[in-house]
C-alpha positions as a Python dict, from the first residue, in 0.01 Angstrom:
ca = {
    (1, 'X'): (0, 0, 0),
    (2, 'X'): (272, 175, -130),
    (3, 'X'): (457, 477, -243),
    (4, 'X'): (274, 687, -460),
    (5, 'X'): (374, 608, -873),
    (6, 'X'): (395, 871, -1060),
    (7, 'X'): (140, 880, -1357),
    (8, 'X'): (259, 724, -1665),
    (9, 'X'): (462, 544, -1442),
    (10, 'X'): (512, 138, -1599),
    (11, 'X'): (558, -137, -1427),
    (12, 'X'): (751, -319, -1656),
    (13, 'X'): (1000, -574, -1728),
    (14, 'X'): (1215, -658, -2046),
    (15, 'X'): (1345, -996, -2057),
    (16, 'X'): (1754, -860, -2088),
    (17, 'X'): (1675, -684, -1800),
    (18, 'X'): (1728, -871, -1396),
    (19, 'X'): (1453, -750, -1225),
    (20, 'X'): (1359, -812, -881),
    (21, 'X'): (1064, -719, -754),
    (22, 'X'): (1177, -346, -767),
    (23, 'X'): (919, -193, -554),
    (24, 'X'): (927, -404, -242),
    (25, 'X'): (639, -175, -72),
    (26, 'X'): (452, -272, -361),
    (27, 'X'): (530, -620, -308),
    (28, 'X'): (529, -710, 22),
    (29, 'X'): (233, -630, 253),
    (30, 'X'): (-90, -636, -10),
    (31, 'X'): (-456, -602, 152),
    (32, 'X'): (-437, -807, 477),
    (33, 'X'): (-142, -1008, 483),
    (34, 'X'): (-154, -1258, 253),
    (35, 'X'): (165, -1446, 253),
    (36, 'X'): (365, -1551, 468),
    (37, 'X'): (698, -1389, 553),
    (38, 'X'): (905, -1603, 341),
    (39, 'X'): (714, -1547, 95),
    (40, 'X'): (674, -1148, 93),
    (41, 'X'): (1043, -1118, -72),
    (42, 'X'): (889, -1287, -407),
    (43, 'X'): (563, -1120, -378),
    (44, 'X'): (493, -716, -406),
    (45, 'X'): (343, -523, -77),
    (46, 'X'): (85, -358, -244),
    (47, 'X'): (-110, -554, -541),
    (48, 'X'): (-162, -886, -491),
    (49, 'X'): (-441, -964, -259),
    (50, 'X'): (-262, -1123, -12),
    (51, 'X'): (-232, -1483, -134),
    (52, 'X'): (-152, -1711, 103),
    (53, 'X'): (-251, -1463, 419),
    (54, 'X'): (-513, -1261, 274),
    (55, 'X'): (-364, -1000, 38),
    (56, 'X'): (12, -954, 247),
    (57, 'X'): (-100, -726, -5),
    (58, 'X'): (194, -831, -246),
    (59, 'X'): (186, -855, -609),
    (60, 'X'): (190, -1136, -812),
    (61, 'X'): (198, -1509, -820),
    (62, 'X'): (157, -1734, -1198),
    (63, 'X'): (62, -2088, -1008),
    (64, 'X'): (243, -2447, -971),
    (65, 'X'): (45, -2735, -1029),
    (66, 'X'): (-146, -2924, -1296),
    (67, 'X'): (-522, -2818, -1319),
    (68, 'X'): (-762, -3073, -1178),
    (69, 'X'): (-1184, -3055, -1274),
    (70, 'X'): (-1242, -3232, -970),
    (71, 'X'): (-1524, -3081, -729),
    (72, 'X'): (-1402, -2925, -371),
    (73, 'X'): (-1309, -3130, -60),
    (74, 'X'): (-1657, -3106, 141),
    (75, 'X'): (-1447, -2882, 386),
    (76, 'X'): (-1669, -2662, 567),
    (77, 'X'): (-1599, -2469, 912),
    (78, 'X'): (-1872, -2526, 1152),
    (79, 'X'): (-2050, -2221, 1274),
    (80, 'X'): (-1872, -2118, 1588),
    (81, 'X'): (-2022, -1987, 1915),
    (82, 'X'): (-2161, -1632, 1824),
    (83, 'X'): (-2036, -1343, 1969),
    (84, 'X'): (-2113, -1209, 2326),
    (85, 'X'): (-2201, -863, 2128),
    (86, 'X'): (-2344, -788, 1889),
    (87, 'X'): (-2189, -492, 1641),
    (88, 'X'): (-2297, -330, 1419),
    (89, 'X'): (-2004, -34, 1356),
    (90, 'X'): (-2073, 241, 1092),
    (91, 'X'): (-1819, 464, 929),
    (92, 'X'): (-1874, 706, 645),
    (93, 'X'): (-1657, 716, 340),
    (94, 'X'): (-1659, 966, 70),
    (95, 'X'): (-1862, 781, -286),
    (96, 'X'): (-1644, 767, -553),
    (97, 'X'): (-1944, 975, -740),
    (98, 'X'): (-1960, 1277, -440),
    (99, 'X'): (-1987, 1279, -82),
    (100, 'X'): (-2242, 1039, 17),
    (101, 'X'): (-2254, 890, 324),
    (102, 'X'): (-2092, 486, 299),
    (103, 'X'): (-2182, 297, 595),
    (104, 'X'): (-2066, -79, 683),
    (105, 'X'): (-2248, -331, 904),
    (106, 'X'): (-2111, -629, 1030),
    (107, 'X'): (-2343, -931, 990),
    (108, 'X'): (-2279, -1155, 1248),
    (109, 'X'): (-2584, -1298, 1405),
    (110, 'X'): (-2785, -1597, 1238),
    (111, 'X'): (-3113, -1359, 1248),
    (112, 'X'): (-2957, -1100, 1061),
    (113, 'X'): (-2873, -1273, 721),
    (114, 'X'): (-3138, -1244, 514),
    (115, 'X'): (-3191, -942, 557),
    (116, 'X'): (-2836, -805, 451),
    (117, 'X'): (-2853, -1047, 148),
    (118, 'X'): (-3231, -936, 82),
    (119, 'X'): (-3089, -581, 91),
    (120, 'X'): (-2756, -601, -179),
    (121, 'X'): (-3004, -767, -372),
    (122, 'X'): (-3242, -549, -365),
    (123, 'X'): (-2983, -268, -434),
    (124, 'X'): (-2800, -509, -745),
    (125, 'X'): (-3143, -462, -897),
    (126, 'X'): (-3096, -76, -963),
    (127, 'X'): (-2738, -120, -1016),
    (128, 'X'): (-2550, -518, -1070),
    (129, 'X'): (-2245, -414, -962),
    (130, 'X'): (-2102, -548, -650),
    (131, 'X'): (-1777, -518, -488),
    (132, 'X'): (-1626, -879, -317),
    (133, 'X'): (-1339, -902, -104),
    (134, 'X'): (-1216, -1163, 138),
    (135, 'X'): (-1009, -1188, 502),
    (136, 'X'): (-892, -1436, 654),
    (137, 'X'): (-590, -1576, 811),
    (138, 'X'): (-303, -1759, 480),
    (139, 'X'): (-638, -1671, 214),
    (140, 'X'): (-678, -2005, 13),
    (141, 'X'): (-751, -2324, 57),
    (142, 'X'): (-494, -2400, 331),
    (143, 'X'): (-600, -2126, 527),
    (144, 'X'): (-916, -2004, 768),
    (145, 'X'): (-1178, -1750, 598),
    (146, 'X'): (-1274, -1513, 867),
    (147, 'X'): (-1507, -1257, 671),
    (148, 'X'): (-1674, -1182, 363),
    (149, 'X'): (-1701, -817, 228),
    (150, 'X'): (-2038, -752, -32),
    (151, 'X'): (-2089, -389, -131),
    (152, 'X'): (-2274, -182, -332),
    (153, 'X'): (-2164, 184, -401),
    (154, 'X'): (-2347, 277, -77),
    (155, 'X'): (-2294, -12, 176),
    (156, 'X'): (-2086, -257, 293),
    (157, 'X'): (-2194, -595, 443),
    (158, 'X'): (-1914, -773, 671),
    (159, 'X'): (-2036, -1118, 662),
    (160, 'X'): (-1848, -1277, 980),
    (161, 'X'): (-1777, -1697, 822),
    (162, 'X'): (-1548, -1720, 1166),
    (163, 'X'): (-1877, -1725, 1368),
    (164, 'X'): (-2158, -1837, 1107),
    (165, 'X'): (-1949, -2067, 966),
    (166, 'X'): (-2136, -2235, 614),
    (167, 'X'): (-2479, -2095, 709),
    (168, 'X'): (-2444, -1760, 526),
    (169, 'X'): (-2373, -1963, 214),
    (170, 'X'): (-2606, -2181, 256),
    (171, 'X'): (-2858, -1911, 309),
    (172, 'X'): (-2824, -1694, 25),
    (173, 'X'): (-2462, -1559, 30),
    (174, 'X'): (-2360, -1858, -271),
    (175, 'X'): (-2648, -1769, -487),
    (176, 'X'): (-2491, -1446, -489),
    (177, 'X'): (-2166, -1441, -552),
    (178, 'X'): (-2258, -1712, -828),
    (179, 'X'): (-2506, -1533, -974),
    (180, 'X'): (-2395, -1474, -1331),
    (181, 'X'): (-2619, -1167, -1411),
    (182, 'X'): (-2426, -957, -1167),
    (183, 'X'): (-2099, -824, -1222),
    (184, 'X'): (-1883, -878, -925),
    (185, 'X'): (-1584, -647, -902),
    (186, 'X'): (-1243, -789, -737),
    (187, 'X'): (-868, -692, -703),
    (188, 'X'): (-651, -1003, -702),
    (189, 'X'): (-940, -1292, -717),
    (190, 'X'): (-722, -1590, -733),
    (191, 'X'): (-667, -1645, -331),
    (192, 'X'): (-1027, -1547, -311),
    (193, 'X'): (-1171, -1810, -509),
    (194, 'X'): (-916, -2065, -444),
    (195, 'X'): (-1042, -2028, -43),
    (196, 'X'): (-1433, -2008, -144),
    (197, 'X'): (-1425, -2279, -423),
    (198, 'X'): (-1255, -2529, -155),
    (199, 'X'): (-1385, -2436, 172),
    (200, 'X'): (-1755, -2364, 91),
    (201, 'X'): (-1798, -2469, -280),
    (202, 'X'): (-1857, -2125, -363),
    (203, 'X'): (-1792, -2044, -748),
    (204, 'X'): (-1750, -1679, -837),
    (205, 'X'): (-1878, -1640, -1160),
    (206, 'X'): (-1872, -1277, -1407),
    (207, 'X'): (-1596, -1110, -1202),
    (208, 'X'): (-1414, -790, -1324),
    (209, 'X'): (-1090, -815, -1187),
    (210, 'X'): (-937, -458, -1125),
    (211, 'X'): (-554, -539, -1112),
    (212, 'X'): (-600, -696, -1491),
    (213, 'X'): (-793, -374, -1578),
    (214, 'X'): (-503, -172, -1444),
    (215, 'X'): (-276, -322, -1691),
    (216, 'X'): (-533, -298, -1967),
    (217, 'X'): (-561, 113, -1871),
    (218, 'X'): (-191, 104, -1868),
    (219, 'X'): (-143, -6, -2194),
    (220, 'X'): (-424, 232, -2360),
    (221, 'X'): (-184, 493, -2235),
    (222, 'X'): (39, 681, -2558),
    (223, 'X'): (296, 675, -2336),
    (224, 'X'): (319, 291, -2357),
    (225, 'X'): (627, 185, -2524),
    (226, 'X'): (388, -87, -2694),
    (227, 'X'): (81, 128, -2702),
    (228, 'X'): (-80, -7, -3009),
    (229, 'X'): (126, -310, -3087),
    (230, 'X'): (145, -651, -2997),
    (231, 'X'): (406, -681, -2685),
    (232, 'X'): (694, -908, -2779),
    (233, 'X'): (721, -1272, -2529),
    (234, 'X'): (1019, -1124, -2397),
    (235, 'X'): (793, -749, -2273),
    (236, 'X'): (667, -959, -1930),
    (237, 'X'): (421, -704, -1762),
    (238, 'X'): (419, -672, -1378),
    (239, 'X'): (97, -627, -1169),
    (240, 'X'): (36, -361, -891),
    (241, 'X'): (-112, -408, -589),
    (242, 'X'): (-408, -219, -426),
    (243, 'X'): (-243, 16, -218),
    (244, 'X'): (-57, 136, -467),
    (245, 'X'): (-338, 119, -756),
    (246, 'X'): (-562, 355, -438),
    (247, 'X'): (-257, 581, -389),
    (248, 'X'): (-192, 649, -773),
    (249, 'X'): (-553, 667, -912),
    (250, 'X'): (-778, 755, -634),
    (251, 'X'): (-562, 906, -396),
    (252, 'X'): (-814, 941, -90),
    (253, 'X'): (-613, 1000, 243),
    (254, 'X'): (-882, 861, 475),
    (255, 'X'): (-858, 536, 267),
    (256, 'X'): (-456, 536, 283),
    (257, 'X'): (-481, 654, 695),
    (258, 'X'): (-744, 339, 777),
    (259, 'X'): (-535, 87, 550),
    (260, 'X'): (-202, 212, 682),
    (261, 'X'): (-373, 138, 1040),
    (262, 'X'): (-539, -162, 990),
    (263, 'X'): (-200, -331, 825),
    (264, 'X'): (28, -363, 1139),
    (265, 'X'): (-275, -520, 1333),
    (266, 'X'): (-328, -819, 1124),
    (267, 'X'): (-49, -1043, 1329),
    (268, 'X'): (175, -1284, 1098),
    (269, 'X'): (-29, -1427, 867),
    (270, 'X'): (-313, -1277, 954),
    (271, 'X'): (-379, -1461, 1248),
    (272, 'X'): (-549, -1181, 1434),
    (273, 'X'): (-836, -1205, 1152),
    (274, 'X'): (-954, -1522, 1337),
    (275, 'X'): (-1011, -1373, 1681),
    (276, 'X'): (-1351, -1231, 1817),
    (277, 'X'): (-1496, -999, 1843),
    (278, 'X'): (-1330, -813, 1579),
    (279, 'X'): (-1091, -481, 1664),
    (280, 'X'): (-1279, -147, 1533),
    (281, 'X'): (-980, -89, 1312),
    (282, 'X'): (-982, -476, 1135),
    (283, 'X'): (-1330, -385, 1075),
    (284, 'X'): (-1277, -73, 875),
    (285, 'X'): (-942, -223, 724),
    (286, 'X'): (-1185, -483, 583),
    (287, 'X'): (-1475, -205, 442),
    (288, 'X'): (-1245, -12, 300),
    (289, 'X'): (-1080, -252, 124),
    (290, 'X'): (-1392, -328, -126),
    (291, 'X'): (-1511, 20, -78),
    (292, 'X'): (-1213, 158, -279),
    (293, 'X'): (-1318, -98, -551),
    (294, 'X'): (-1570, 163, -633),
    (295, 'X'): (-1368, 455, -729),
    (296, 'X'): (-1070, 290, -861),
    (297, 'X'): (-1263, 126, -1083),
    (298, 'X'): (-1440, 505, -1155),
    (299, 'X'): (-1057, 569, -1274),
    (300, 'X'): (-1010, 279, -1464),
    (301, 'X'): (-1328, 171, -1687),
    (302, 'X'): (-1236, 388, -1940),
    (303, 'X'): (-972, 157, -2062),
    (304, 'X'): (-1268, -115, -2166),
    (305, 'X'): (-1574, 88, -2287),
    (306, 'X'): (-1588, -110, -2558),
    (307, 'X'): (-1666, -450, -2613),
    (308, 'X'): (-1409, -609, -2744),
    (309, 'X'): (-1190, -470, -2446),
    (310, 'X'): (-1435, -550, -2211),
    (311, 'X'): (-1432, -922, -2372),
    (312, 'X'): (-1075, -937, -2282),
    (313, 'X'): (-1160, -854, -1911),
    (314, 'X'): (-1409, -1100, -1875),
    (315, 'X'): (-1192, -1354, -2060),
    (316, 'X'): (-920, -1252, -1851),
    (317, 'X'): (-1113, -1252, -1515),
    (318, 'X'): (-1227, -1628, -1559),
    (319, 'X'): (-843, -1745, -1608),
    (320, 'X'): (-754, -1528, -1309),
    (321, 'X'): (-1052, -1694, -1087),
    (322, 'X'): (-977, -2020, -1217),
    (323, 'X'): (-547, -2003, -1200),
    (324, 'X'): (-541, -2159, -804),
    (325, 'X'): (-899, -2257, -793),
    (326, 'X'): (-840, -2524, -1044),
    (327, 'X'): (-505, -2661, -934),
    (328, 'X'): (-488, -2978, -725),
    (329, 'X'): (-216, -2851, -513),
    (330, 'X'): (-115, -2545, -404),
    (331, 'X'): (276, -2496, -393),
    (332, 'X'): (354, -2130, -275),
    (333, 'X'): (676, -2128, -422),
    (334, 'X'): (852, -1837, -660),
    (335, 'X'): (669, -1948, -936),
    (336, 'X'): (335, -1919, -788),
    (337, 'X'): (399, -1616, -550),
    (338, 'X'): (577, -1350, -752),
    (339, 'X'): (513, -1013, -906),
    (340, 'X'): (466, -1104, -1300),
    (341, 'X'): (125, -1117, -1439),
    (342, 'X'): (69, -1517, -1530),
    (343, 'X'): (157, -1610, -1849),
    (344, 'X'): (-146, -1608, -2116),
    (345, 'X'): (-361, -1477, -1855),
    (346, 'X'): (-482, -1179, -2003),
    (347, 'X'): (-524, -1252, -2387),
    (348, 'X'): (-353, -1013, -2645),
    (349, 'X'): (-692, -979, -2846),
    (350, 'X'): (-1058, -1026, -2781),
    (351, 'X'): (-981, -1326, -3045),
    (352, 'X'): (-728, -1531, -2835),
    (353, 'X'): (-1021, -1661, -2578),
    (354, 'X'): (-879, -1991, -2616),
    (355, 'X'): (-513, -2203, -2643),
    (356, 'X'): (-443, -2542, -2648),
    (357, 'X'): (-253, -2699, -2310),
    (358, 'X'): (-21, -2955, -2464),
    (359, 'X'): (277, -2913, -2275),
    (360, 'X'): (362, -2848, -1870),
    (361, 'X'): (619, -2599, -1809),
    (362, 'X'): (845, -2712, -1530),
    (363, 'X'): (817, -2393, -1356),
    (364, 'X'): (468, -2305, -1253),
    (365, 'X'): (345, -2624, -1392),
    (366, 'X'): (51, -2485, -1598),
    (367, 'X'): (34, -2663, -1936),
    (368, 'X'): (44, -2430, -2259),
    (369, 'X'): (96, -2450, -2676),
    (370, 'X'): (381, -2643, -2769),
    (371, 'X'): (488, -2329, -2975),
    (372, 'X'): (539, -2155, -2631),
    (373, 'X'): (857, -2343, -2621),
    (374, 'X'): (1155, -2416, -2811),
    (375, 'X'): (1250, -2733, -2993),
    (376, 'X'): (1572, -2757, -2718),
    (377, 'X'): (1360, -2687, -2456),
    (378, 'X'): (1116, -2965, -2550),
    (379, 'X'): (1433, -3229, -2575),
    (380, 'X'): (1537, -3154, -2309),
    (381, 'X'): (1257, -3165, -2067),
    (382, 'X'): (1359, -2838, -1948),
    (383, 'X'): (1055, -2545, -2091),
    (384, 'X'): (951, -2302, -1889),
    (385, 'X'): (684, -2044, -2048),
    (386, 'X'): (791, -1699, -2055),
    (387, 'X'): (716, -1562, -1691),
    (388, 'X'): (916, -1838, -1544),
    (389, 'X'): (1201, -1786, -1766),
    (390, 'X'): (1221, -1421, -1633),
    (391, 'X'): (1237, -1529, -1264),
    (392, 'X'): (1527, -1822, -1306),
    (393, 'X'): (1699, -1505, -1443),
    (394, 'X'): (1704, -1335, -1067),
    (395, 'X'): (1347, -1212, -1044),
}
């Protein structure tokens, strides 16, 4: 993803300050190309999971739209011609607890889901906790889901949706990733469910979102010019992406050397995710992508071993799954794609797991409190929530 941060290092962003996304390898490229190339200017290379082409592995994006409850288009791919071969690759990866062998399988013959889905069940049993990730050429709605990564510390499962199309859903894969007694870890879910909630009615549900419990590990640091106080509206926090969050916590050079490989592969957009059979080093771009869930989050879950910082994960988590997912348009614009965590995202206190939504800022078009604005603002038609006022100032 990026250059390595130093620790204590905080991405930060006062509102007197004009800042750009400062670390442009953190911005631009973010697990599997997520957005497109106008877009990677706004967006940081190594945090957000590439939005609009799966995790250009930027950083950031609040949204642009009102939220809609309406159900998803019945848009569903139908299951293409399988593949002439058959493959079944395995690479090993060091656990995050020792050196255990990690091996990934790619699942891409009708015959052979139930028994990977039997088996992550089976192995969610001992231990809930399941890493999720998605590929796919623009990730979201308006793009093509090409596979589906479910692993457990041990394995991975590479779920191929370009050539099974709706069937590994239909057969078991939904139940799972819905299944609210199993913790689902994620870095950057909002592409990911906005592409699984419209394309195949899928609705993660009890997802710990890693990039949010980066900033909540951040901020437990002393070192944190707010560490133990309430941030001001005008202290707008900036997300990482996964590259970086790998580099800086984990720091595992056979992760960095198959990302680094895998990234320049992908084609614009990540077109080259939609084309079979799959390239050896796409395939272990896309296994160790949720395999480093695992020991980042080893690094991290310190920051919420208790519960009222867990709550604020959870709570958290949800408004990240449900930011695109519930929108009735997706924009891409510099509202939607940028490096700022969304405003009122992640609440301040286990306590705020609720606001009101009375007014639409004209910026990312999310409605908030009418105390989020000013009374000139309101006159004027002209609010923008906090985030949005920091990019209109060159962000």
């Amino acid at each position: 993803m990026a250059n390595t941060d130093p620790k204590g290092d905080i991405d930060y962003v006062l509102s007197d300050a004009l800042v750009f996304i400062s670390d442009e390898e953190d911005q631009g490229i973010q697990r599997g190309v997520k957005r497109s190339a106008e877009d990677a200017a706004l967006v940081q290379e190594d945090q957000v999971k590439p939005t609009p082409a799966k995790r250009l592995e930027i950083d950031g994006e609040p949204s642009k739209v009102e939220l809609d409850e309406s159900g998803p288009p019945n848009q569903v791919d139908k299951p293409a011609e399988p593949s002439q071969t058959t493959v079944t690759p395995k690479t090993t990866e060091p656990s995050p607890a020792g050196h255990k062998e990690k091996t990934y399988t790619l699942v891409d013959q009708e015959s052979e889901i139930k028994q990977a889905l039997a088996n992550l069940r089976e192995c969610s049993e001992a231990n809930s906790l399941l890493a999720v990730d998605c590929e796919a050429e623009k990730l979201g709605r308006d793009g093509k889901l090409s596979l589906v990564a479910v692993a457990t510390e041990r394995h991975t499962y590479l779920f191929d949706i370009k050539t099974l199309g709706a069937k590994v859903f239909d057969e078991g894969l939904r139940h799972l990733l819905q299944d609210p007694n199993r913790e689902k870890l994620m870095f950057d879910c909002r592409s990911d469910s906005d592409c699984l909630w419209h394309l195949y009615a899928v609705k993660l549900t009890n997802v710990l979102d890693l990039q949010l419990m980066q900033i909540i590990h951040q901020e437990s640091d002393k070192s944190h010019p707010y560490y133990g106080r309430v941030m001001p509206r005008d202290f707008q926090r900036r997300i990482k992406g996964f590259k970086k969050c790998l580099e800086h916590y984990v720091d595992d050079q056979n992760f960095a050397r198959i990302k680094n490989s895998g990234l320049p592969l992908m084609g614009k957009d990540g077109v080259n995710w939609m084309k079979r059979p799959l390239i050896k080093q796409l395939l272990e771009y896309a296994a160790v992508d949720v395999q480093g869930f695992f020991p980042l989050y080893c690094k991290l879950k310190s920051a919420v071993d208790t519960p009222s910082a867990k709550k604020r994960l959870q709570v958290g988590s949800q408004r990240y799954l449900d930011l695109y997912q519930s929108k009735s348009v997706r924009i891409y614009d510099k509202y939607e794609l940028n490096a700022f965590l969304p405003w009122r995202v992640l609440p301040d206190s286990v306590n705020e797991t609720f606001y009101r939504q009375e007014v639409t800022c004209t910026g990312c078009k999310r409605r908030f409190p009418r105390s989020d604005f000013t009374k000139t603002q309101l006159r004027l038609g002209s609010q923008k929530c906090p985030v949005c006022k920091k990019i209109d100032k060159g962000c």
